[in-house]
py3Dmol code that shows the C-alpha trace and the ligand (Angstrom):
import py3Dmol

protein = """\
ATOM      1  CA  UNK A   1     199.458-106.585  32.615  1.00  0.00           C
ATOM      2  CA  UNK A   2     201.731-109.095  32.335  1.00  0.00           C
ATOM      3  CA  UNK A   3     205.101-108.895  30.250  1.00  0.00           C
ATOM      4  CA  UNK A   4     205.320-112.364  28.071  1.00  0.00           C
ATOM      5  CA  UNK A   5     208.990-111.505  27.379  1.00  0.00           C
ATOM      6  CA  UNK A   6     212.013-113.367  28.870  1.00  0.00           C
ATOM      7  CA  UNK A   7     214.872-111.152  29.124  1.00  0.00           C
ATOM      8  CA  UNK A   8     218.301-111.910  29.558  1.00  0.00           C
ATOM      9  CA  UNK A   9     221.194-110.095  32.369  1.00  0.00           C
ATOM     10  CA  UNK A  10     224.489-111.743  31.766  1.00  0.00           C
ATOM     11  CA  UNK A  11     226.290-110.157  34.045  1.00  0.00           C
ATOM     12  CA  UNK A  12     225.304-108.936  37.562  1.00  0.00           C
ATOM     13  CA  UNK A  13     226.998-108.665  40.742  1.00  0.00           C
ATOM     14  CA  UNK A  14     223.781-109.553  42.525  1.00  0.00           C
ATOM     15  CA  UNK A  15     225.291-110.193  46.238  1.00  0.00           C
ATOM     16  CA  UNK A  16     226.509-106.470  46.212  1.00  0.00           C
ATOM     17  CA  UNK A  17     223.028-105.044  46.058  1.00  0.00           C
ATOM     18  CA  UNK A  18     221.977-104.008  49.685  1.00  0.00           C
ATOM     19  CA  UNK A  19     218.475-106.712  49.150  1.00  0.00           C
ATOM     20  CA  UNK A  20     219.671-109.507  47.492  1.00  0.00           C
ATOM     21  CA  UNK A  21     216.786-111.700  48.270  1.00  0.00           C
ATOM     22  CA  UNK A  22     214.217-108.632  47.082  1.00  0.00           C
ATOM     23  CA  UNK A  23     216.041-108.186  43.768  1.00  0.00           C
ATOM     24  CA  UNK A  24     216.012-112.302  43.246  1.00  0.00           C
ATOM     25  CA  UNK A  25     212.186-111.932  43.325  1.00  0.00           C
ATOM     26  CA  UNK A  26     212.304-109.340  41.217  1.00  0.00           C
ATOM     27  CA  UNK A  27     214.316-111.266  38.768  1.00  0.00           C
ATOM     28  CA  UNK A  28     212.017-114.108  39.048  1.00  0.00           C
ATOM     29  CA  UNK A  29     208.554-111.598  38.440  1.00  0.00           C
ATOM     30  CA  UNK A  30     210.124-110.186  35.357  1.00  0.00           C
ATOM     31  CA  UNK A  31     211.826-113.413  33.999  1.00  0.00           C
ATOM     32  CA  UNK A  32     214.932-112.100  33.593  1.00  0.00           C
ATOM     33  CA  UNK A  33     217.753-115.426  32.480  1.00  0.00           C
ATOM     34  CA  UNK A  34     220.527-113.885  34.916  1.00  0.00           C
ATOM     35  CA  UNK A  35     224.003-115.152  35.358  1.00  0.00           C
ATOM     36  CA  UNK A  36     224.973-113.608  39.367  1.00  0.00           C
ATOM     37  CA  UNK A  37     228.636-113.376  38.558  1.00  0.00           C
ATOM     38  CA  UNK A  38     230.585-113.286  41.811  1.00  0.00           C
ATOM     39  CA  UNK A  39     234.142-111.630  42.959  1.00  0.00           C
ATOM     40  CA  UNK A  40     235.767-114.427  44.981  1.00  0.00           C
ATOM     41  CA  UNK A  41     235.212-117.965  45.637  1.00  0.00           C
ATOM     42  CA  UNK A  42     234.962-117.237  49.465  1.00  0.00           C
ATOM     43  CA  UNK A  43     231.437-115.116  48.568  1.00  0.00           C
ATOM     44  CA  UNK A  44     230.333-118.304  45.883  1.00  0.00           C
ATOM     45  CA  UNK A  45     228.495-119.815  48.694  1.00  0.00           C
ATOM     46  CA  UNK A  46     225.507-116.856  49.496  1.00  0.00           C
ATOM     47  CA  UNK A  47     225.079-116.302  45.840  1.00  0.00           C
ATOM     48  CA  UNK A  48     224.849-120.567  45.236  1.00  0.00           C
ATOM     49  CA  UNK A  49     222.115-120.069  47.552  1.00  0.00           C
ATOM     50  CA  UNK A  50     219.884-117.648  45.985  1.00  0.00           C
ATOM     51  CA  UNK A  51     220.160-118.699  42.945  1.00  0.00           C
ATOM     52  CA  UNK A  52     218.861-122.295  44.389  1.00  0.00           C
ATOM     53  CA  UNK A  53     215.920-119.944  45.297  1.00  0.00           C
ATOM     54  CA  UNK A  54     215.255-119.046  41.620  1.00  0.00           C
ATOM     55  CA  UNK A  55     214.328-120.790  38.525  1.00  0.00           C
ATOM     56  CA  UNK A  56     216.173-117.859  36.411  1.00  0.00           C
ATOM     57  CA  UNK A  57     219.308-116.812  38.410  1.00  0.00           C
ATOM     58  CA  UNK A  58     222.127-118.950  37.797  1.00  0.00           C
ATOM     59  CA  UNK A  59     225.475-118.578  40.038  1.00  0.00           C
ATOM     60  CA  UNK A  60     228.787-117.621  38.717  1.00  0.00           C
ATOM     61  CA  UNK A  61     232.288-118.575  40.241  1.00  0.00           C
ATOM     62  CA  UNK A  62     234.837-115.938  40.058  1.00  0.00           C
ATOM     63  CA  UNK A  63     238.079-114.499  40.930  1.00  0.00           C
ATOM     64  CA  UNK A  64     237.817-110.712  39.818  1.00  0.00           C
ATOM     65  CA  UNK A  65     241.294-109.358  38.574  1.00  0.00           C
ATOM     66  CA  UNK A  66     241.316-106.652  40.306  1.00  0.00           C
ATOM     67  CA  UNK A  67     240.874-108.704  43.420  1.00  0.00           C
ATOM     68  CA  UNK A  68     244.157-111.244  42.671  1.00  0.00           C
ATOM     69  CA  UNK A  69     246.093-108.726  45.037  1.00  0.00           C
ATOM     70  CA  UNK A  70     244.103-109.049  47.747  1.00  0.00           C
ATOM     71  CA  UNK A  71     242.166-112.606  47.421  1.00  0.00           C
ATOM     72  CA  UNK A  72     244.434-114.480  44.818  1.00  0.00           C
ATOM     73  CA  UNK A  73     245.363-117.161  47.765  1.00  0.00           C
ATOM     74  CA  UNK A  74     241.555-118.341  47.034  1.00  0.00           C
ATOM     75  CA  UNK A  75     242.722-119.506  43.991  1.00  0.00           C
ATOM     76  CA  UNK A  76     242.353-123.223  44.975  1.00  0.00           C
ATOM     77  CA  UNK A  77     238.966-122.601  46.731  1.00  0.00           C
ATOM     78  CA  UNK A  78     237.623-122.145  42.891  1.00  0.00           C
ATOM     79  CA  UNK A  79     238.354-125.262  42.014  1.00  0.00           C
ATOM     80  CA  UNK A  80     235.782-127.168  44.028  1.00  0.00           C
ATOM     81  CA  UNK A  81     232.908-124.387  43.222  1.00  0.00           C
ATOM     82  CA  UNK A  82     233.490-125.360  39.472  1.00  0.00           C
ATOM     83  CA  UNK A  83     231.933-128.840  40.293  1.00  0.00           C
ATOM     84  CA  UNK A  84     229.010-127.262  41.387  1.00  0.00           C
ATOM     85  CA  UNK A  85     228.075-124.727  38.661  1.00  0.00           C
ATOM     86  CA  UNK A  86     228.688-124.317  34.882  1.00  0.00           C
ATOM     87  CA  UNK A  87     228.784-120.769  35.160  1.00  0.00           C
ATOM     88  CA  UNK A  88     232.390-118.980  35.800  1.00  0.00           C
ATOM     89  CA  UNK A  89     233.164-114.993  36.512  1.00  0.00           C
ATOM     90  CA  UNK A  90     233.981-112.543  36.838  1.00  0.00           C
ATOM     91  CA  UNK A  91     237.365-113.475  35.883  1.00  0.00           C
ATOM     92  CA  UNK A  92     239.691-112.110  33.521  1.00  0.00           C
ATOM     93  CA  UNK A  93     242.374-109.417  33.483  1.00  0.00           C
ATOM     94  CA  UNK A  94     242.329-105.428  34.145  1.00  0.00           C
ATOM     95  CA  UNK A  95     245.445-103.740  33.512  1.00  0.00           C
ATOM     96  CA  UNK A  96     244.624-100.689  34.271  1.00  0.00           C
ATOM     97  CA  UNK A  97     247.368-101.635  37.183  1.00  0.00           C
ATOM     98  CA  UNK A  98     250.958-100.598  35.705  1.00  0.00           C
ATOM     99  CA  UNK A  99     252.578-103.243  38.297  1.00  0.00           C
ATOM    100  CA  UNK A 100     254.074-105.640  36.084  1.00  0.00           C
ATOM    101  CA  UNK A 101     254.265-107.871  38.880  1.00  0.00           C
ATOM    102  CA  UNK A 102     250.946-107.794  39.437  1.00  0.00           C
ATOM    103  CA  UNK A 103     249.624-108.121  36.004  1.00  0.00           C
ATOM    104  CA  UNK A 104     251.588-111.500  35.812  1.00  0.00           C
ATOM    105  CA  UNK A 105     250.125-112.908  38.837  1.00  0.00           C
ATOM    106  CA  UNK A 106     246.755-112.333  37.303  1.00  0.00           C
ATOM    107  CA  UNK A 107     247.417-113.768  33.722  1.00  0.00           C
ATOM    108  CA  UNK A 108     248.789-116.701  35.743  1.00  0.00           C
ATOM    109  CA  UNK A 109     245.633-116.765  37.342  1.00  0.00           C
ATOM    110  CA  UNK A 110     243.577-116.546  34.197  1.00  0.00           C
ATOM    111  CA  UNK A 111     245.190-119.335  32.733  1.00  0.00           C
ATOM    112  CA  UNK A 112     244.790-121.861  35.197  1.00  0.00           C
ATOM    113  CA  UNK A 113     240.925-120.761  35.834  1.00  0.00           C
ATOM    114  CA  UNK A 114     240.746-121.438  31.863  1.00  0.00           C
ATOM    115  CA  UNK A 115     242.440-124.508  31.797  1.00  0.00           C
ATOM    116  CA  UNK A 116     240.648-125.996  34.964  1.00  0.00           C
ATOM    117  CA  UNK A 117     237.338-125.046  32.978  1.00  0.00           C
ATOM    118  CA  UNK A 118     238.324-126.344  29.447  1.00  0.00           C
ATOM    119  CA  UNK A 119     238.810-130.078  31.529  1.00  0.00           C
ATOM    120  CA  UNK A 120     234.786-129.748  31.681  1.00  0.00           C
ATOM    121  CA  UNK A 121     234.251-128.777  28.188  1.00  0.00           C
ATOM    122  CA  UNK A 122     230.623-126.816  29.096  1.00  0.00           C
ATOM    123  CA  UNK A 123     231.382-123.776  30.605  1.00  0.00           C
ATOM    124  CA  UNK A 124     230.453-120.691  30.604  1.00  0.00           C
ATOM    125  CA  UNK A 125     232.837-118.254  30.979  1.00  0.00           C
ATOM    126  CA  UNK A 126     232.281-113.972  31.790  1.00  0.00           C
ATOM    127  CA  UNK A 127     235.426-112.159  31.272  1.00  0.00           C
ATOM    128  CA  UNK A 128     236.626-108.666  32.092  1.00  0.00           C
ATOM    129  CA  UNK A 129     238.897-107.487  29.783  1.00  0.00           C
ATOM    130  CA  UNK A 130     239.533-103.410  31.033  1.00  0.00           C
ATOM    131  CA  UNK A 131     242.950-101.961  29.518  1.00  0.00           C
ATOM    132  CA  UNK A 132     243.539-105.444  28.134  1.00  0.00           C
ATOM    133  CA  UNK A 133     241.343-106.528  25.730  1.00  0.00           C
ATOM    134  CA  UNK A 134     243.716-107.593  23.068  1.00  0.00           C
ATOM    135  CA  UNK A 135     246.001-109.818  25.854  1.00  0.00           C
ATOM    136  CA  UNK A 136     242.440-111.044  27.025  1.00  0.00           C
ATOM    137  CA  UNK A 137     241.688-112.369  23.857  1.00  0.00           C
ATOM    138  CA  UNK A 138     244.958-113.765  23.245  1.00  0.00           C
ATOM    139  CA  UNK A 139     245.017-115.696  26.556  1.00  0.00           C
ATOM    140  CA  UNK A 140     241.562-117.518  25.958  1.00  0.00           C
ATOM    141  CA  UNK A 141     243.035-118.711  22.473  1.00  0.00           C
ATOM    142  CA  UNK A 142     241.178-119.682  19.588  1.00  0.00           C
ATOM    143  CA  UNK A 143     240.625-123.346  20.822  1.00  0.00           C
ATOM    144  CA  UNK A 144     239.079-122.567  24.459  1.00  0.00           C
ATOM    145  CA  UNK A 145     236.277-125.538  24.724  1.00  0.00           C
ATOM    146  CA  UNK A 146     233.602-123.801  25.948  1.00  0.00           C
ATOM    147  CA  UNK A 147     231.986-120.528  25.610  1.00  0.00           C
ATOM    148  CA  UNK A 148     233.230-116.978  26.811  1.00  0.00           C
ATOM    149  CA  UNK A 149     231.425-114.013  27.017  1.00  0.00           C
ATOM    150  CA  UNK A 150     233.316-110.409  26.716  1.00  0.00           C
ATOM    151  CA  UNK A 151     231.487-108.327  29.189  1.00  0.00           C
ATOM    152  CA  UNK A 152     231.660-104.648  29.160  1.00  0.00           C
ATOM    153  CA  UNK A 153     234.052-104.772  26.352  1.00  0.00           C
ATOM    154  CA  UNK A 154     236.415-101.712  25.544  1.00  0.00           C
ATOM    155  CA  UNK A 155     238.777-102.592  23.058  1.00  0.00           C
ATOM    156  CA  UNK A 156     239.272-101.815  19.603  1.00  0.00           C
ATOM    157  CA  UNK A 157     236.884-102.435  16.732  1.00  0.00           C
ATOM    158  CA  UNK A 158     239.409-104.982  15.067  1.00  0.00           C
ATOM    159  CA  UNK A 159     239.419-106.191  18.246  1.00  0.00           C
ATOM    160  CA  UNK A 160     235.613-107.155  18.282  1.00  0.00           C
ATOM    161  CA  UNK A 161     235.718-108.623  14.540  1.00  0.00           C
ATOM    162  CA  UNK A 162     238.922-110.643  16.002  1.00  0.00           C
ATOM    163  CA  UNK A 163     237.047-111.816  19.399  1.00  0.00           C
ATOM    164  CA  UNK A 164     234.075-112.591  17.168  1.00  0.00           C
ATOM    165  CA  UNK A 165     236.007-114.838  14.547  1.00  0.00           C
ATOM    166  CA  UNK A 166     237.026-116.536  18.027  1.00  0.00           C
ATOM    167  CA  UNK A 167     233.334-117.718  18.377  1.00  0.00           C
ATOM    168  CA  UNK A 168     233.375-115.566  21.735  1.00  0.00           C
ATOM    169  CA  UNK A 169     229.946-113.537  22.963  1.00  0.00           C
ATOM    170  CA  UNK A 170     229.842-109.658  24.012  1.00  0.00           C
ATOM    171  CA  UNK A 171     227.134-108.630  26.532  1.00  0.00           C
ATOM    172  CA  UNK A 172     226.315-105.057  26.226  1.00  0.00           C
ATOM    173  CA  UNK A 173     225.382-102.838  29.639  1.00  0.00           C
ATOM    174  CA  UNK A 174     223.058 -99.169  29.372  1.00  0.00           C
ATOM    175  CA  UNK A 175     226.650 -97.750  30.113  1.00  0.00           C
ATOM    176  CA  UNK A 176     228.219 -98.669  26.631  1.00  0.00           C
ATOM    177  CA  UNK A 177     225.269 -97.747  24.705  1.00  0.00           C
ATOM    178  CA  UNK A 178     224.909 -93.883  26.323  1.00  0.00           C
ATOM    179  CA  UNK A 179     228.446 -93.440  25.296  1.00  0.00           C
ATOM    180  CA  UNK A 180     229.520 -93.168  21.848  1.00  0.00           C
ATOM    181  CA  UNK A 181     232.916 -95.042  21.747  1.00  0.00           C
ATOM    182  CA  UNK A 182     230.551 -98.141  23.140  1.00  0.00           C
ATOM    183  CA  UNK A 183     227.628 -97.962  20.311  1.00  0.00           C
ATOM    184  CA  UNK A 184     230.569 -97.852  17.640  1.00  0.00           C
ATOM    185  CA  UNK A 185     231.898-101.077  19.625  1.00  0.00           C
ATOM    186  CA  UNK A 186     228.305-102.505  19.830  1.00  0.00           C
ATOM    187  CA  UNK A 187     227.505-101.821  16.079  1.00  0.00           C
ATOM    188  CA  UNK A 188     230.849-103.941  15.410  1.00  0.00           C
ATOM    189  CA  UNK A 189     229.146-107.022  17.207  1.00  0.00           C
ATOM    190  CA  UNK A 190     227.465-110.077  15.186  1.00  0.00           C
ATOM    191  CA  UNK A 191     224.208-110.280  16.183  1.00  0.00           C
ATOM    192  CA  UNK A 192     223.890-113.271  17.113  1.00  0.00           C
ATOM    193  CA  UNK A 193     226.757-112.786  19.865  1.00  0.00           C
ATOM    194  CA  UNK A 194     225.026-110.084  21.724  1.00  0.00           C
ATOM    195  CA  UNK A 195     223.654-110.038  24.785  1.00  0.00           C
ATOM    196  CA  UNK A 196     222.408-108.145  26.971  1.00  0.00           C
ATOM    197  CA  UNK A 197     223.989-107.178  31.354  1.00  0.00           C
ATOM    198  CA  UNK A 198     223.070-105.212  33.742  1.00  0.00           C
ATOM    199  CA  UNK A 199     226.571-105.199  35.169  1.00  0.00           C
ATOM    200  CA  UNK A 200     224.686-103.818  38.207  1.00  0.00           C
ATOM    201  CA  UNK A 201     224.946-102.098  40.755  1.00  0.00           C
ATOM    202  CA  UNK A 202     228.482-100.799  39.442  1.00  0.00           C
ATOM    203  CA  UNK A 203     226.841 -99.363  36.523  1.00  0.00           C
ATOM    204  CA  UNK A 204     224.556 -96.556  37.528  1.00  0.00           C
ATOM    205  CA  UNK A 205     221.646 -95.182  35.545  1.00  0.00           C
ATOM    206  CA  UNK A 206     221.072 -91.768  37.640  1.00  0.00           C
ATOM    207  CA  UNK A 207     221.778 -91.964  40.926  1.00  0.00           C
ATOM    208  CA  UNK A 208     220.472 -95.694  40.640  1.00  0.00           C
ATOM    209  CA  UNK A 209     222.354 -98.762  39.934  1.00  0.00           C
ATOM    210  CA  UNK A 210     221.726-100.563  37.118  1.00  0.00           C
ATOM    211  CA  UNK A 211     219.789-104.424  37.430  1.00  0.00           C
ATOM    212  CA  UNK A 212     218.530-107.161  35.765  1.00  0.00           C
ATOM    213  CA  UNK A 213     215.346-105.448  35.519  1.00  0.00           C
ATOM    214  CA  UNK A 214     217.023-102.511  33.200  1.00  0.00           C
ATOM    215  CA  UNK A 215     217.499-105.077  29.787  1.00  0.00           C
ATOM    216  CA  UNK A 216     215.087-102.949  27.846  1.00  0.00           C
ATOM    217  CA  UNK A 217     217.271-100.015  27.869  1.00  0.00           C
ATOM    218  CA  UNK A 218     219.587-102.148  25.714  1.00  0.00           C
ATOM    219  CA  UNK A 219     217.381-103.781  23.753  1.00  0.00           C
ATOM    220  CA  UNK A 220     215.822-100.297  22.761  1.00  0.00           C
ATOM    221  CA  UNK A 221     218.747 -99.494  21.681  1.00  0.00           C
ATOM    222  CA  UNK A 222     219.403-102.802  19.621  1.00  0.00           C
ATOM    223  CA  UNK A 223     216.237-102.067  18.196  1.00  0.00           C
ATOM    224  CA  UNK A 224     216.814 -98.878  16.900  1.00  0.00           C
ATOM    225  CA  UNK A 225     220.194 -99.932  15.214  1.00  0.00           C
ATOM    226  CA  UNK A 226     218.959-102.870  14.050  1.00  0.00           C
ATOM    227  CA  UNK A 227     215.706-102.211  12.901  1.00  0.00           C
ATOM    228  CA  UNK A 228     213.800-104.480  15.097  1.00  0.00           C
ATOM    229  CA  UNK A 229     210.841-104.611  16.974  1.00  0.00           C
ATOM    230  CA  UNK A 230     211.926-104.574  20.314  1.00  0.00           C
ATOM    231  CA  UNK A 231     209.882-108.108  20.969  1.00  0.00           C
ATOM    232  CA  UNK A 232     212.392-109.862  18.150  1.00  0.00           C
ATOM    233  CA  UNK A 233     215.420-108.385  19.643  1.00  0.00           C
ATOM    234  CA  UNK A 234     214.754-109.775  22.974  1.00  0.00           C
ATOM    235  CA  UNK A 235     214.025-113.428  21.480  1.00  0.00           C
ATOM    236  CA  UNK A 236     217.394-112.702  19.454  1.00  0.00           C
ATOM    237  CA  UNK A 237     219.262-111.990  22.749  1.00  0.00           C
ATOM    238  CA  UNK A 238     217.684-114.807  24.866  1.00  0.00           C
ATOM    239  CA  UNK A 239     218.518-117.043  21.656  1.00  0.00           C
ATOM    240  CA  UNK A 240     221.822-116.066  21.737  1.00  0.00           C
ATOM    241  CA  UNK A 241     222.401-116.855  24.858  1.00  0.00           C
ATOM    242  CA  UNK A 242     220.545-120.297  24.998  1.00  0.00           C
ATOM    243  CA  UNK A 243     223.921-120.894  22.483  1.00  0.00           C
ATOM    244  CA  UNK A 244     226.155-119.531  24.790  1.00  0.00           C
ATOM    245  CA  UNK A 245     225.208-121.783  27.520  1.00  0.00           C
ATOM    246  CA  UNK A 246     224.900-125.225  25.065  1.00  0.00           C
ATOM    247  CA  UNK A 247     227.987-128.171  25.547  1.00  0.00           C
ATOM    248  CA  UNK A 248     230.913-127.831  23.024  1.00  0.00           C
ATOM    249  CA  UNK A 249     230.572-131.464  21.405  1.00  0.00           C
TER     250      UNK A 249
END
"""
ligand_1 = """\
1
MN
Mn 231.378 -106.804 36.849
"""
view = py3Dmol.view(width=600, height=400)
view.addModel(protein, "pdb")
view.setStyle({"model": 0}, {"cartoon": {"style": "trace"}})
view.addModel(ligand_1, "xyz")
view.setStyle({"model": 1}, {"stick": {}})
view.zoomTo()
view.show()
């Protein structure tokens, strides 16, 4: 039988699974719309590639927070990568670092990878936000021009009504929704800023990681809060993210 659904993955780390190539065709049997977010500009390059093998992965150019330690003098390798792709992340900020020093250097950071991509006006942005949502929020600013997903969002639930007056999306992993501090979050969200991530293979489900592949657990869930068919949630979430991806004009 085959599944007439599109499903959506906003968020997966798709060079760290140990078959990249396998899980692309994978992607590509189940139509799942996946943004391959990557960790440093130096790695942009292998995941550029798949996705070129693909018609529904689409590469991501990132400098992970917790990587402007040890990789922050890539900085200015971003910069051409954002010619080449719309798509930008994982970025953002993690304080879960006390270092002062340390969390400066990666707002700095933040704010120049925002301002390089507000020059193009169409991207798309997915931001990490652990330990610092509400300084996350405040650095992207309500004018950003261009569209910026909260993944794996932890913050506050005035927090989610203020990111959400911001125009900004939230894309929801199986993690947040087996744990009750993340359906509370997730029943905060607009519906029509939701989507849906694998965040894979950092989140787990078992002993297995998480992949694009896993969006129904989600969009059960979505489902059963919304009172959906499962069918009309997935054609909400792949709506919603059509959106996310469209040109500020
Ligand atoms: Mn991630």
């Amino acid at each position: 039988m085959t599944d007439p659904t599109e499903y959506v993955d906003a968020h997966c780390h798709l060079d760290l699974f140990p078959d990249p190539a396998a899980l692309v065709r994978r992607i590509d049997e189940r139509r799942v719309h996946t943004i391959a977010v990557t960790n440093a500009p130096s790695v942009f390059g292998h995941t550029e590639r798949l996705a070129a093998s693909s018609r529904y992965v689409r590469a991501a150019a990132g400098l992970h927070p917790e990587l402007v330690a040890t990789h922050g003098g890539e900085l200015d390798q971003l910069w051409p990568c954002l010619e080449r792709t719309r798509y930008v992340g994982e970025v953002g900020l993690d304080f879960s670092t006390n270092d002062a020093a340390l969390r400066t250097r990666q707002r700095t950071v933040f704010e120049k990878i925002l301002e390089r991509c507000a020059a193009f006006r169409d991207k798309t942005i997915t931001v990490h936000s652990r330990r610092a949502s509400s300084d996350t929020i405040d650095t992207i600013g309500e004018r950003f021009p261009g569209k910026v997903i909260l993944h794996w969002f932890t913050g506050s639930r005035r927090e989610v009504e203020r990111a959400a007056r911001l125009g900004l999306y939230f894309s929801i992993n199986p993690a947040m929704v087996n744990s009750q501090k993340g359906r509370e979050l997730v029943d905060a969200m607009p519906r029509d800023r939701v989507l849906t991530e694998s965040d894979g293979p950092f989140v787990k489900l078992g002993p297995q990681p998480a992949d694009p592949t896993s969006a129904p657990i989600v969009l059960n869930y979505l489902a059963r809060t919304w009172h959906l068919e499962v069918e009309q949630v997935a054609r909400a979430v792949l709506a919603n993210l059509e959106r996310s991806v469209q040109r500020e004009v």
